[in-house]
N, C-alpha and C positions, 0 to 999 in steps of 0.2 A: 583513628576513629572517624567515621562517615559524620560529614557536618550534618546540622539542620537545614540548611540552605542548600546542600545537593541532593536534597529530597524535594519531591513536589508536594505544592500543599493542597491538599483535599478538602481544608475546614472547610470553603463556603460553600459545599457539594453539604458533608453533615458534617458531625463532630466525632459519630464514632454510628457504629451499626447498632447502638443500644440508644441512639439519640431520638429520641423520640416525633422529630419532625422525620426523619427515616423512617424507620417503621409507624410513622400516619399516612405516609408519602404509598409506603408500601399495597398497607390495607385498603388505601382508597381507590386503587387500582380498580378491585371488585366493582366499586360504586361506580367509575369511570365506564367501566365495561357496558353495567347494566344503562346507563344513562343513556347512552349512543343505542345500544339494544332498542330500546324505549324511542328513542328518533326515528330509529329507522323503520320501527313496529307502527309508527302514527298513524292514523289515515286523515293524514293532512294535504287538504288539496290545494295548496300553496308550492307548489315545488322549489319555486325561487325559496320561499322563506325557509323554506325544510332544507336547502341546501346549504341555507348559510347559517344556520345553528348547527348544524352536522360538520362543516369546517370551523367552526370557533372550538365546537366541541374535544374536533381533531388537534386542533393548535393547542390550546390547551395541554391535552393529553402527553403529545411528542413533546413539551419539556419541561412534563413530570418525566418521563420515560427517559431522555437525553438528561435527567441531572443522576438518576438512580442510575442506569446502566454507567456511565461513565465513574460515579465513584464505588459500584461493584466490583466492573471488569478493570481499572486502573491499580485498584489494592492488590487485585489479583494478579495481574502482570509483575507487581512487587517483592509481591509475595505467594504465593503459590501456593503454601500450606494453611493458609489461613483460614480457618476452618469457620467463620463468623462468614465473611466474602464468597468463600463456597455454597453457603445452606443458603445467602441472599441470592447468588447466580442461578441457584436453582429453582430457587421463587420465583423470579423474576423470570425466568425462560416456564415456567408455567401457565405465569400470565402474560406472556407475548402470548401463550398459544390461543387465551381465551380472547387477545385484543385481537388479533391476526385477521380471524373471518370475519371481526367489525370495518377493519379497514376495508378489505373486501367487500361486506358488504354497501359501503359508501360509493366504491367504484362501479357498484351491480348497479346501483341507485341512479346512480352520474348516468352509467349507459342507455339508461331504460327512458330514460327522460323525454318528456315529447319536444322539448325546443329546449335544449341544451344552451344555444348561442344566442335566443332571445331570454334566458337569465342572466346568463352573461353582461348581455347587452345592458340588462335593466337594473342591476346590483351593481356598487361600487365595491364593495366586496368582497364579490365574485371574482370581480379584474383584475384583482390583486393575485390571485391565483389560477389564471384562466388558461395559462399551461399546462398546469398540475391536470386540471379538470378534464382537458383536450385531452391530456396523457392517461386521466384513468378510463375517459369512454373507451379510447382507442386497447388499451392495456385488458378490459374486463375479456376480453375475445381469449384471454390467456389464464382464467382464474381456475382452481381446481373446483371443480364440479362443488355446488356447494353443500349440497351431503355430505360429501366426502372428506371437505376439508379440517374441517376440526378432530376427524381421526389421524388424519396425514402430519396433521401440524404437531398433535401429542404424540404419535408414534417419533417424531424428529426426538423430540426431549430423549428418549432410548435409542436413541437413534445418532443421526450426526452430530447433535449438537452434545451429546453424551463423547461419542469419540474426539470431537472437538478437542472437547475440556482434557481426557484422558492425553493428547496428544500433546497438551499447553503442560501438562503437569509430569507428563515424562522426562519432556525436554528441558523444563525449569528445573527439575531436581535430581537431572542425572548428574553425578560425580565421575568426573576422569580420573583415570589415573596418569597423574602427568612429571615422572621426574619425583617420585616417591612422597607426591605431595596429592592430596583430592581435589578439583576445583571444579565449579560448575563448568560444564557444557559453553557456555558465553566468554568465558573468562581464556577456557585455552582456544577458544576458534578466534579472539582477538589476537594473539598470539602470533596468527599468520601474519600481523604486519611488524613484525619485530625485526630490528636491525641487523640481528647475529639470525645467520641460516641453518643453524643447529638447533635452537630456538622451534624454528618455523619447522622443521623436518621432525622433530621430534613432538613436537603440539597436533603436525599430520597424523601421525602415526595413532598417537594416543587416542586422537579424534576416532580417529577410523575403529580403531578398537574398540572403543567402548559404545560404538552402535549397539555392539553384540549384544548387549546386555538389554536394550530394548526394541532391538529390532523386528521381531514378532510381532508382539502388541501395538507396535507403528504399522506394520502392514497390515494387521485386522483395520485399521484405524482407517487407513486408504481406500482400500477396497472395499469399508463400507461407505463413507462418505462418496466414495464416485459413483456406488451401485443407486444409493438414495436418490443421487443428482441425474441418475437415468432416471430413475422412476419418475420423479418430479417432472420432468420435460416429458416424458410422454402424457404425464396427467395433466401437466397444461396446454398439449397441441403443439408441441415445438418437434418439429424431424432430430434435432441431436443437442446435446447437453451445450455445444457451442453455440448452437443459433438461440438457443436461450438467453446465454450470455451475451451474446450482441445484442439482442432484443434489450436487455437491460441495461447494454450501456451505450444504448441509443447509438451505436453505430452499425453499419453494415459490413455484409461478406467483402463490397466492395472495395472499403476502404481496408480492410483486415490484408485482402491479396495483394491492394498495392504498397504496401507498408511491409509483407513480406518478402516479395518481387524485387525490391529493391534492398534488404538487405542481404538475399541470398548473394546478390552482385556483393557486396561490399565483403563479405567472411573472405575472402580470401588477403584483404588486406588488413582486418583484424590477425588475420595466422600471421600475416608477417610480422605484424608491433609483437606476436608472444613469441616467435621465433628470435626476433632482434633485443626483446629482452633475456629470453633465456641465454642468449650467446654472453648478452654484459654478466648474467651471475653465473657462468662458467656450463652451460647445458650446451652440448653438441646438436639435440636433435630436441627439438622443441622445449617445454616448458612442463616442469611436473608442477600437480594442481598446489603443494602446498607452496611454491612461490609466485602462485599468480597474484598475491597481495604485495608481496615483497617490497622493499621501500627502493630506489633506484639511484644511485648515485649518493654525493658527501655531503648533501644539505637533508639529510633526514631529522628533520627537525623534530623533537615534544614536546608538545603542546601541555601546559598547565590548562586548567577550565578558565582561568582568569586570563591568560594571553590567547583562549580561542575567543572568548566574551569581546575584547580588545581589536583583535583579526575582523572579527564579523560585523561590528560595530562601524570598523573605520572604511571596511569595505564594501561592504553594502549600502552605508550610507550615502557613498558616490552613485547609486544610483536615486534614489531621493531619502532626503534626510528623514522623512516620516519611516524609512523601513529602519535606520540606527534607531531611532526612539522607540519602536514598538518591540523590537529586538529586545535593547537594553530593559524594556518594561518587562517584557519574561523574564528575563532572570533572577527582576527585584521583584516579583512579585510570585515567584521560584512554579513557573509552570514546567519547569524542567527535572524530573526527576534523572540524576547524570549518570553515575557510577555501576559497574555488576558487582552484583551479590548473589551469594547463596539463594534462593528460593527467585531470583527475580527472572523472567522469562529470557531469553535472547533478542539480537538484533535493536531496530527503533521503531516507533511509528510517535505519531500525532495525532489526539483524537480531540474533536470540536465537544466545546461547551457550549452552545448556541446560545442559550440563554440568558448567559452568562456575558458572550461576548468574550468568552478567553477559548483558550487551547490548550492542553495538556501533553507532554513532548517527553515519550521517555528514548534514554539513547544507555548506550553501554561504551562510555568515552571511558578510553584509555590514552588518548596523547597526542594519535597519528594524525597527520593534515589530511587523512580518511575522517578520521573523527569528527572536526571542524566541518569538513562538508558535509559529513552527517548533520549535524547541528543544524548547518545552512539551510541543509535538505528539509528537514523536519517543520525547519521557523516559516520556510517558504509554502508548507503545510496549513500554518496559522495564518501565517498573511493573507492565505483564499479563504481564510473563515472568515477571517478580519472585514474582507472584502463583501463577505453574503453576509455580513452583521446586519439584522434589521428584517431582515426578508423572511415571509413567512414559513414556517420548517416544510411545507410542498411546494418550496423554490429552492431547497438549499442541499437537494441532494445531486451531488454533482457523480457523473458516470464515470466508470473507473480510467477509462484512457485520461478522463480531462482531468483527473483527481490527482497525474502528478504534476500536471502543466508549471506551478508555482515552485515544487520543491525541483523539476531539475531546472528550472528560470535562475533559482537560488543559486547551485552547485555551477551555471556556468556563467553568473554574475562573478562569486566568489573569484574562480579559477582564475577570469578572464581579468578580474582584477590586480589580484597577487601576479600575475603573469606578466606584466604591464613594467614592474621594477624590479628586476630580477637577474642574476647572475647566469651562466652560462651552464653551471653545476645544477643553479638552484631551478635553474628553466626548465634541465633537463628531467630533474625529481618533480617538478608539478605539471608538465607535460606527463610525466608516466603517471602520475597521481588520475588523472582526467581524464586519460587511458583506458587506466585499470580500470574505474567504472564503467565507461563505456563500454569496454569488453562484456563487462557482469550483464549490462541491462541490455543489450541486443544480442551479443553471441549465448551467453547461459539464460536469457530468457527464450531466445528460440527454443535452445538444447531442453527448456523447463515445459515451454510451449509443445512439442514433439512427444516429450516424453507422457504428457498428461495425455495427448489425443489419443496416444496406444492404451494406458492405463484405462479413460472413459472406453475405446472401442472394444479390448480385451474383455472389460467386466460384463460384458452381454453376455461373454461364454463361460468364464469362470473367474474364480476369486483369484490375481496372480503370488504367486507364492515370494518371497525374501529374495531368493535367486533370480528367480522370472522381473522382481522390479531392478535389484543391480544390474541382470544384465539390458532392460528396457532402458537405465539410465546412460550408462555406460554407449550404449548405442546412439542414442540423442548426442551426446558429449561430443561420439564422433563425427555424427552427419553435422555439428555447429561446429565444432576448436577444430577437427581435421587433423592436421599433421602441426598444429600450432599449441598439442596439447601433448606432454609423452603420453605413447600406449599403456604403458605398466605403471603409470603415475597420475590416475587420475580420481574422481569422488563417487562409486558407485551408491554411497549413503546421499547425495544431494537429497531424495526423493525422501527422506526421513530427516535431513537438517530442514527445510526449507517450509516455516510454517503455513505458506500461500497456498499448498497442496491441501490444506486440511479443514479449508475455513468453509464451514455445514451453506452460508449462504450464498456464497461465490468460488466460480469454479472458471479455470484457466484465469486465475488472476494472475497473469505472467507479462502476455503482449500489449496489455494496459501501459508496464513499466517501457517496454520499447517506444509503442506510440509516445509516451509523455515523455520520455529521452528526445528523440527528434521534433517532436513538436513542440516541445518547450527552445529546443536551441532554434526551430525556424522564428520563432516569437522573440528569441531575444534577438535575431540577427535582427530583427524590424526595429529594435530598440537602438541598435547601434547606426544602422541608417537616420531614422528619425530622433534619436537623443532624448532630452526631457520632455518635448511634446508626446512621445511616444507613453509616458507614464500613467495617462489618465485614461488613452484607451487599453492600455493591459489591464487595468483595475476592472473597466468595466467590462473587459472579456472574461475576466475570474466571476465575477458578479454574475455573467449569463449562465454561464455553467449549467447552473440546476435550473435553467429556465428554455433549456433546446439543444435541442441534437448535435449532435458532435461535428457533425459538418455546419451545422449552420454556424456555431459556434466560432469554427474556422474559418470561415467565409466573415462571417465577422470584421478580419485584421487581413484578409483579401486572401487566404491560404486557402489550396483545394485537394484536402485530406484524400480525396478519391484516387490521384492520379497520382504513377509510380515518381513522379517528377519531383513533385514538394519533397517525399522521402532521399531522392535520390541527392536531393542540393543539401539536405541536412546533412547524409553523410558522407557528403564531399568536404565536410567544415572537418569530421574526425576523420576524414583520412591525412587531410591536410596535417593536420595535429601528426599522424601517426608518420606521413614525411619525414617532420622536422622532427620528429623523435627519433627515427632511424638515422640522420642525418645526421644528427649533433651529437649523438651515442658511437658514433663511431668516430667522428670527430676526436673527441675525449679521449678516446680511451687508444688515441696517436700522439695524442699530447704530452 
């Protein structure tokens, strides 16, 4: 029986959806709405003053908004059918829609203003968010017509954010059929990192099979969420659903080419770590996809939750003792909800309590030293909230490349830790451990990346059909893995596992995960040069985040995200890795 301590605790969010500071939280939305209304409607000729009762107003607001959504959409991740958390999802994406054209209209406000930077100037206030402010004059040039926007925004609610949900609740409550047993969807794709390869061949299979069952209703789900995210970008002035996305996440084409440019170089020595692994588990001609988790060598260790707790503690900690403390404090203060269940969604994420000052971490650990660096991955999540603790919520939204900076910082702390005292067997199992991720976030985020640009280009012409997206998949798979993947063993359902495809407010959230695999490892190589001095300006690189562009960001710690170079010295660190993998893998297996 699932303990209480491997669930997360929700109280200080409410107590229950019938608790009544919940629904006063809820209803006062309305009054919030109106009140900002009422600000913006003044004819107050104070501009300074009116701007800064419009952002108290705003701060305010985002966390009522940041404690309800968070213990709406967290229940729901848990639970799926719970039908209290649905009827509140649904409220609550009502009144985003009525809050939406208020924040809009605050940035219309910002724009129009006749001296911007002499309020600035003359507000302490204002200084305090003089980014945000810079970011919404410059930002209003992108807003959807404001007529039109509170239709667009309710049509979303039937719209994406409806299939969203449909797509959260297909995947959370499909049953496999696995070995004459049912188990959720999460439970047999963990599966793939199982010891025995009959295990793993047999959890492929079933996976794959029982798309069937909701494969349809996944691709109405697609095709309309990308048709929406066209429309969207034509209504705000964007040439394509991509330059929208960069537009938001304060990066450029620039840096996107050279970040690409330099992995196209490196896939070919990714094909060889999947060719040199397939050969150790017995594959003549590359690697079929249900053993690209596969564990590698005779130190396959499992992990209880108490000896990953212990791992991450004692390793981490080597880089400064405040990250063991603050670790150790999640657990005891259980922001980790651990284990899969029935109704609970797949995969992990991290989602910030601001307000709070905490972070809420669900994972689906089953044992594997995958697992553990999930954990890593997740806590290093919190750590960057930990970091923008304090700062006003229009400083602390950080863009998606920079948003994984902390968690893979985490994953190559850990690695590079355990790495350090370690057997020749066990070198060889946490070299492929480190690998095997790296493979996921730049080779299948290309293939994921490639595959979305055809799905946005195609829906100009027509909806693509089940067929038309396995074979779109399938295609991507081969211009990324190549000859490093078998032909007739591969995942034409990625495009219906993989919930990044489906989320109504962000689209190609893929090359975010690439960017923040390399640029997290060029961040820690600076760590390992410079040591514990190096600790106090990572923090406050996490801290600038939400306060400036991605390049500035980088420029920061002296890295120049634009050119193919910085990419190319990062994955010259994993090809190194991928060397001493094929090196000492053949070694072994003469011994």
């Amino acid at each position: 029986m699932e303990k209480q301590k491997d669930l997360w605790d929700l109280s200080y969010l409410y107590k229950s959806f019938e608790d009544e500071a919940f629904q006063g939280d809820m209803e006062s939305l309305k009054q919030d709405a109106a009140a900002i209304k009422a600000l913006l409607e003044a004819a107050d000729g104070d501009e300074t003053a009116k701007l800064e009762k419009l952002m108290t107003a705003r701060e305010a607001l985002d966390a009522k908004v940041d404690r309800l959504s968070n213990y709406i959409s967290c229940t729901l991740a848990v639970d799926a059918t719970n039908q209290a958390a649905g009827l509140a999802d649904d409220q609550l994406m009502a009144a985003f829609t009525a809050l939406t054209p208020l924040y809009s209209g605050i940035a219309r406000f910002v724009a129009g203003m006749k001296d911007l930077e002499g309020a600035i100037a003359s507000s302490k206030e204002l200084q305090k968010v003089a980014f945000a402010l810079r970011e919404m004059k410059e930002n209003a040039a992108h807003l959807i017509p404001e007529n039109l926007e509170p239709w667009i925004l309710e049509m979303k609610l039937s719209g994406g954010n409806a299939f969203s949900q449909l797509r959260d609740k297909l995947d959370s409550t499909l049953l496999v059929d696995y070995r004459e047993e049912k188990l959720p969807l999460a439970a047999v794709r963990g599966k793939a990192y199982n010891p025995d390869p009959a295990v793993r061949k047999d959890a492929y299979d079933a996976e794959i099979a029982s798309y069937a069952k909701i494969e349809l209703p996944m691709s109405y789900c697609l095709n309309s969420i990308k048709m929406e995210a066209r429309t969207l970008a034509k209504a705000k002035g964007f040439s394509s659903v991509l330059e929208m996305t960069l537009h938001d996440s304060r990066m450029d084409q620039e840096t996107l080419d050279a970040l690409w440019t330099a992995v196209k170089e490196y896939l070919p020595d990714f094909r060889r770590y999947l060719k040199a692994k397939g050969k150790m588990l017995g594959h003549a001609e590359g690697l079929p996809f249900w053993d690209l988790f596969a564990p590698v060598g005779q130190a396959s260790k499992v992990y209880t939750i108490e000896e990953a707790r212990e791992t991450l503690l004692r390793e981490m900690g080597k880089f400064t003792p405040r990250m063991a403390e603050f670790m150790d404090n999640a657990f005891a203060q259980r922001w980790i909800d651990i284990y899969p269940r029935p109704g609970k969604t797949g995969g992990a994420f991290c989602s910030p309590v601001h307000f709070a000052d905490r972070s809420l971490v669900m994972t689906n650990f089953q044992g594997s030293f995958s697992d553990v660096s999930t954990l890593a991955h997740e806590l290093g999540h919190a750590w960057h909230n930990r970091c923008l603790a304090g700062l006003p919520y229009a400083l602390i939204d950080t863009p998606m490349p920079l948003a994984e900076t902390a968690s893979i910082f985490n994953e190559t702390m850990l690695s590079y830790q355990v790495l350090q005292s370690c057997g020749k067997e066990e070198r060889l199992t946490l070299l492929e451990s480190g690998l095997m991720e790296a493979t996921q976030t730049v080779m299948d985020i290309y293939s994921r990346f490639l595959f979305e640009q055809e799905v946005v280009d195609t829906r100009a012409d027509h909806a693509m059909t089940v067929e038309e997206l396995k074979d779109a998949m399938l295609r991507a798979q081969e211009a990324s893995y190549g000859d490093g993947l078998q032909k007739d063993a591969r995942h034409p359902y990625m495009w219906a596992c993989k919930s990044h495809y489906y989320s109504s407010g962000y689209n190609f959230y893929n090359f975010p995960y690439a960017f923040g695999l390399l640029f997290g490892k060029g961040v820690f190589a600076q760590y390992l040069e410079k040591g514990e001095a190096f600790v106090e300006d990572y923090c406050r690189l996490l801290r600038l985040c939400g306060s400036a562009s991605v390049a500035d960001v980088a420029a920061s710690v002296g890295i120049d995200v634009r050119k193919p170079d910085f990419w190319r010295s990062s994955l010259e660190v994993i090809k190194k890795d991928i060397d001493e993998f094929c090196a000492l893998g053949g070694a072994l297996s003469q011994e």
